[in-house]
MARRONU-125686 format. One record per residue: residue number from 1; residue in one letter; x negated, y negated, z negated of N, C-alpha, C, CB in turn. Coordinates in Angstrom, 1 decimal, padded with zeros to 4 digits. Glycine has a CB too. Layout:
! MARRONU-125686
    nr   rest     n.c1     n.c2     n.c3    ca.c1    ca.c2    ca.c3     c.c1     c.c2     c.c3    cb.c1    cb.c2    cb.c3
   NUM      A        X        Y        Z        X        Y        Z        X        Y        Z        X        Y        Z
...
END
This chain:
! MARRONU-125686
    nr   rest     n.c1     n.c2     n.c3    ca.c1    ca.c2    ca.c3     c.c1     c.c2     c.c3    cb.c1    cb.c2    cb.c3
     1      X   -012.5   -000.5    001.3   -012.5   -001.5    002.3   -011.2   -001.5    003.2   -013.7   -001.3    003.2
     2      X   -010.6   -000.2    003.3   -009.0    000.0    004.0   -008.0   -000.5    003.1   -008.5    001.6    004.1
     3      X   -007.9   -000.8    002.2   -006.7   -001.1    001.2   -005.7   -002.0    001.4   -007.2   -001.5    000.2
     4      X   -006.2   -002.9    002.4   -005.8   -004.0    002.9   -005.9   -005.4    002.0   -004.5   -003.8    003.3
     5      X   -006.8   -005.1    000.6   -007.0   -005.9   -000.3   -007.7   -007.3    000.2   -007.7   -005.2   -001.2
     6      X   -008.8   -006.8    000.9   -010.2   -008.2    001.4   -009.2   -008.8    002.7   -012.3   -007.4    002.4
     7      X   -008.8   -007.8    003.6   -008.5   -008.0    005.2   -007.2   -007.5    005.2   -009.4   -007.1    006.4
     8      X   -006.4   -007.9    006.3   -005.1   -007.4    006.6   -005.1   -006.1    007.3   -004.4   -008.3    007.4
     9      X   -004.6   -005.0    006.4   -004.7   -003.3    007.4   -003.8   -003.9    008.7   -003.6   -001.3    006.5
    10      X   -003.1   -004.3    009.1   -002.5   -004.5    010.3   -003.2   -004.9    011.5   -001.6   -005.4    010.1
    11      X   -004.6   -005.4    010.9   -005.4   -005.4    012.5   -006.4   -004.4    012.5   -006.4   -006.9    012.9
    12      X   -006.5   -003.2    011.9   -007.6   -002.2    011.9   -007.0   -001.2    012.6   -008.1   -001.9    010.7
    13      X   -007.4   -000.2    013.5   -007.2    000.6    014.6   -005.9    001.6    013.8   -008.9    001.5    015.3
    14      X   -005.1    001.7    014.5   -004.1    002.9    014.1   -003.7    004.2    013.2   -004.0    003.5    015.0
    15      X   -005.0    004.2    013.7   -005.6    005.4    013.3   -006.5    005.4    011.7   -006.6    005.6    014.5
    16      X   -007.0    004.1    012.0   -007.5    003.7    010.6   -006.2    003.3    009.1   -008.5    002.4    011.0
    17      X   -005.1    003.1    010.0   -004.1    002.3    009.2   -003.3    003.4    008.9   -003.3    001.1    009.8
    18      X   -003.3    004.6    009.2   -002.5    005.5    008.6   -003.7    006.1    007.8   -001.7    006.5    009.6
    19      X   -004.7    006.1    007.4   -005.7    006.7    006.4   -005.9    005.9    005.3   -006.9    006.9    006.9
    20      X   -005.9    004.2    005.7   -005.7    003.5    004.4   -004.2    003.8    003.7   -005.9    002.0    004.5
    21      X   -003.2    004.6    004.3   -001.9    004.3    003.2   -001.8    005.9    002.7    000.0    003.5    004.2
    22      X   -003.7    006.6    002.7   -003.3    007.5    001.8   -003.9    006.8    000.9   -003.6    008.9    001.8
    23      X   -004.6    006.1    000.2   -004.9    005.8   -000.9   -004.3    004.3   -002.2   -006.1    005.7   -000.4
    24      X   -004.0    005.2   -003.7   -003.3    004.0   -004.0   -003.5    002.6   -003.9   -003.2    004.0   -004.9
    25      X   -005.0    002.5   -003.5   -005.4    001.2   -003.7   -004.3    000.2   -003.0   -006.9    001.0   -003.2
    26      X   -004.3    000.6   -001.7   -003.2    000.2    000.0   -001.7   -000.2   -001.0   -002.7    002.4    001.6
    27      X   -001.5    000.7   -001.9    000.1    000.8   -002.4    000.6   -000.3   -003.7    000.4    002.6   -003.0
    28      X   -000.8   -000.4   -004.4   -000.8   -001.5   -005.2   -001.1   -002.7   -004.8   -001.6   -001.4   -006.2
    29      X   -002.1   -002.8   -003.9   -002.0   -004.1   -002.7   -000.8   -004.6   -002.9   -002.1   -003.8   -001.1
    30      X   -000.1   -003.9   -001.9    001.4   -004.4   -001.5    002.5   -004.1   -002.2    001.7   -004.1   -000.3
    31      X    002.1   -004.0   -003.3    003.5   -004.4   -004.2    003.0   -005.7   -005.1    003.9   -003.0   -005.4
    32      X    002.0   -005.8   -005.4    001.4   -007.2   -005.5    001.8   -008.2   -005.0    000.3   -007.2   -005.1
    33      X    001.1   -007.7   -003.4    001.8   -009.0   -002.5    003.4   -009.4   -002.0    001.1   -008.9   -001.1
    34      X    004.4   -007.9   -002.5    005.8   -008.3   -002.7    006.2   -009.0   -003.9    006.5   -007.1   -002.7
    35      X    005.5   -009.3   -005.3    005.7   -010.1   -006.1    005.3   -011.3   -005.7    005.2   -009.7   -007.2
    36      X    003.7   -011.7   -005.0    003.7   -012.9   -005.3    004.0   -013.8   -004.6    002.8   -013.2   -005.7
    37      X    004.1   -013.5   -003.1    004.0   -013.7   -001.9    005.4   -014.2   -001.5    003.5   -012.4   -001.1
    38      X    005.8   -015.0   -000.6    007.1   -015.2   -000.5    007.5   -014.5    000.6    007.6   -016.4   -000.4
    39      X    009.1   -013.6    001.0    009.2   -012.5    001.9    009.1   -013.0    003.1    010.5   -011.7    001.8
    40      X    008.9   -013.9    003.8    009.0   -014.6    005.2    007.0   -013.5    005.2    009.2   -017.2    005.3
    41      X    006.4   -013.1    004.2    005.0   -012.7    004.4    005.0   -011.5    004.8    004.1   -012.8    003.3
    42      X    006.4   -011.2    004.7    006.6   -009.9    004.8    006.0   -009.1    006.0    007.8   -009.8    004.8
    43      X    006.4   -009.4    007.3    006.4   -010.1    008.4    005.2   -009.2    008.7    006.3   -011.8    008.5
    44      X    003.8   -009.9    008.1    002.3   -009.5    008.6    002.1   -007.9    008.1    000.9   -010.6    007.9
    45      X    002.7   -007.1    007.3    002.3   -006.0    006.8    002.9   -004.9    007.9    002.8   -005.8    005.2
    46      X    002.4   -003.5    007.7    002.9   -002.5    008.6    004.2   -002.2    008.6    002.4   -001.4    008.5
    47      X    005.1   -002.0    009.2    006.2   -002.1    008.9    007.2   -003.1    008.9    006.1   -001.8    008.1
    48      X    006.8   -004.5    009.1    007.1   -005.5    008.9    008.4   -005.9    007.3    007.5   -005.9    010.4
    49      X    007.8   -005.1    006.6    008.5   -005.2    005.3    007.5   -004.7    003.9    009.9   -004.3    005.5
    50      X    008.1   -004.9    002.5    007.5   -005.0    001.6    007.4   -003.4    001.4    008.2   -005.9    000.7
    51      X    008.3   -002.6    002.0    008.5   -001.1    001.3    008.8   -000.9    000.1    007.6   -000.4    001.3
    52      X    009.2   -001.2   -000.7    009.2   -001.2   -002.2    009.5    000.3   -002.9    010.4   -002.3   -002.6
    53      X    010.5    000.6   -002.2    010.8    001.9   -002.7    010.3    003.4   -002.3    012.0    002.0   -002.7
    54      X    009.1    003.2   -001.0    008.6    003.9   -001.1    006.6    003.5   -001.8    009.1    004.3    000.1
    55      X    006.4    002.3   -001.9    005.2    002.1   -003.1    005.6    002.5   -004.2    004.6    000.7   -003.4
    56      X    007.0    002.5   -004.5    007.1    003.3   -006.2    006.8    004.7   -006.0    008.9    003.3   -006.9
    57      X    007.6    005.5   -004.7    006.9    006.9   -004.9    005.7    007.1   -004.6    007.6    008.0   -004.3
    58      X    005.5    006.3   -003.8    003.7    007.2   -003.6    002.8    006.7   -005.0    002.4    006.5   -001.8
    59      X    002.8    005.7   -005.6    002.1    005.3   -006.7    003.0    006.5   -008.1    002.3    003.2   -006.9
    60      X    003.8    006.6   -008.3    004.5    007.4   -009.3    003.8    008.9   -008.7    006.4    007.2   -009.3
    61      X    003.7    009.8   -007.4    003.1    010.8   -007.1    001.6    010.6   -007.5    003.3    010.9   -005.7
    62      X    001.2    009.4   -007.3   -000.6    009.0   -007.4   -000.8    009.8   -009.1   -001.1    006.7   -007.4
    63      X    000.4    009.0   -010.1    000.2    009.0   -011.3    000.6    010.4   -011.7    000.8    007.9   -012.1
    64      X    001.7    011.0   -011.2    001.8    012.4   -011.7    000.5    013.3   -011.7    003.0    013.2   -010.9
    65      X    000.4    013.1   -010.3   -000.7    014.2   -010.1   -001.8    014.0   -011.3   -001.5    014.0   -008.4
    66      X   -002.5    012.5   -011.3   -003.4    012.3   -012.2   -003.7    012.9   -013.8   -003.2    011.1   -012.3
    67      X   -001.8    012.7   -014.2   -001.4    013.6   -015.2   -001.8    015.0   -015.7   -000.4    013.7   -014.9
    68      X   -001.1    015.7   -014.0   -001.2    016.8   -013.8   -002.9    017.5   -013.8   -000.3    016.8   -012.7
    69      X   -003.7    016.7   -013.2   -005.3    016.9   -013.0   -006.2    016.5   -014.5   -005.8    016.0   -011.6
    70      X   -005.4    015.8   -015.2   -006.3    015.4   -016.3   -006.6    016.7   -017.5   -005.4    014.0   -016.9
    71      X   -007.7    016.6   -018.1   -008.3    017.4   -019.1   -007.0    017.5   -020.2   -009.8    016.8   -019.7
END
């Protein structure tokens, strides 16, 4: 429900918006919405930008680890 998938994380308490951007879900959101979205959208997200190069590392960290934890 933090992901910012349904709702925009930018109106949920502070506190809550730094706990949705531990999870990938938050990071694939918004690389999503840097593809489909035009950048003037940019604007509404935290940061007021797309981040791009840091959704590559935290999603590439998501997947190592997964790697790293798999059977």
């Amino acid at each position: 429900l933090v992901s910012g998938v349904m709702f925009p994380v930018a109106r949920l308490p502070e506190a809550v918006q730094t706990a949705a951007q531990f999870f990938p879900l938050y990071w694939q959101g918004l690389g999503l919405r840097a593809v489909f979205l035009p950048d003037a959208m940019a604007a509404a997200e935290i940061g007021g930008s797309w981040r791009l190069p840091e959704t590559a590392a935290v999603l590439g960290a998501w997947a190592a680890a997964g790697l790293l934890l798999a059977p």
